[in-house]
N, C-alpha and C positions, 0 to 999 in steps of 0.2 A: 213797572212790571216788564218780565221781558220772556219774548216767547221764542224758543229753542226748536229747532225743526228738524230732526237728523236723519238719513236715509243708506242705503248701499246701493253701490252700483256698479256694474259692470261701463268706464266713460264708451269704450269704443260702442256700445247700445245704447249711447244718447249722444250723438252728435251733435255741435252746440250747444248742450246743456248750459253751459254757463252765461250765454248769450242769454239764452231763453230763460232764465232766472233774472238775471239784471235788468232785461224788459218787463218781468214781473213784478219787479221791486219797485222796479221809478212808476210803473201801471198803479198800485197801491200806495205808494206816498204821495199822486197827486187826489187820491180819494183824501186817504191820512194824512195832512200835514204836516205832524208832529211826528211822524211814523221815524224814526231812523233804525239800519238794517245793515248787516254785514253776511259777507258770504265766505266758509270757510271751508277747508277739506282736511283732513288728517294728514301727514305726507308720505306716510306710509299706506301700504294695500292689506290688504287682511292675506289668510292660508287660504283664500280661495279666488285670491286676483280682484276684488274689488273693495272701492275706495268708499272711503266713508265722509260725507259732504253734509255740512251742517247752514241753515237761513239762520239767521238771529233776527230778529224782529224789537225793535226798545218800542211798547208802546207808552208811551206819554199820555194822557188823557186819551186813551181812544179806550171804545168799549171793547173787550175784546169779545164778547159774541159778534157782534157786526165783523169784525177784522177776520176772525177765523171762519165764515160764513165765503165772506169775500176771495181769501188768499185760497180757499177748498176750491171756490167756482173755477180760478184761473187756474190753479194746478191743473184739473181736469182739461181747461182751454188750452192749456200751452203743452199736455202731454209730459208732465214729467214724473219722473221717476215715485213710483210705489211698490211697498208701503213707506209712511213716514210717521215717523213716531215726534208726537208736541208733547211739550213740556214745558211748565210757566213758572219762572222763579221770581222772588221778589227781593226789596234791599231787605236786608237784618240791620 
């Protein structure tokens, strides 16, 4: 299963964003060991100047009520960008 996290933003009104997600992520793979996680952005800007930044999250055996519980708290601790829209796909 794999959980999709996508947002917009304006980068220069998150300074270090990227930092502060990547510390997010290795903060949440040592809860979830199994956890693996990619961070990506569109590379184009929208008509209104902001970028579209997506978390991937593979979880592997992990519950995801515990994980989305988890990755909510720290969004809030680390300040980043909302709202964010999840979405959970599975293999076909």
């Amino acid at each position: 299963m794999n959980l999709f996290v996508y947002y917009k933003l304006l980068e220069s009104e998150h300074p270090n964003l990227r930092i502060k997600i990547q510390i997010m992520q290795s903060e949440l793979k040592s809860i979830f060991p199994t956890l693996s996680y990619d961070l990506m952005k569109r590379p184009d800007i929208d008509d209104t100047g902001r970028e579209t930044w997506m978390e991937i999250y593979s979880l592997q055996d992990i519950d995801i009520n515990a994980f989305r519980n988890e990755l909510d708290a720290r969004v809030l601790t680390a300040e980043l960008p909302v709202p964010r829209r999840n979405e959970i796909f599975i293999p076909v």
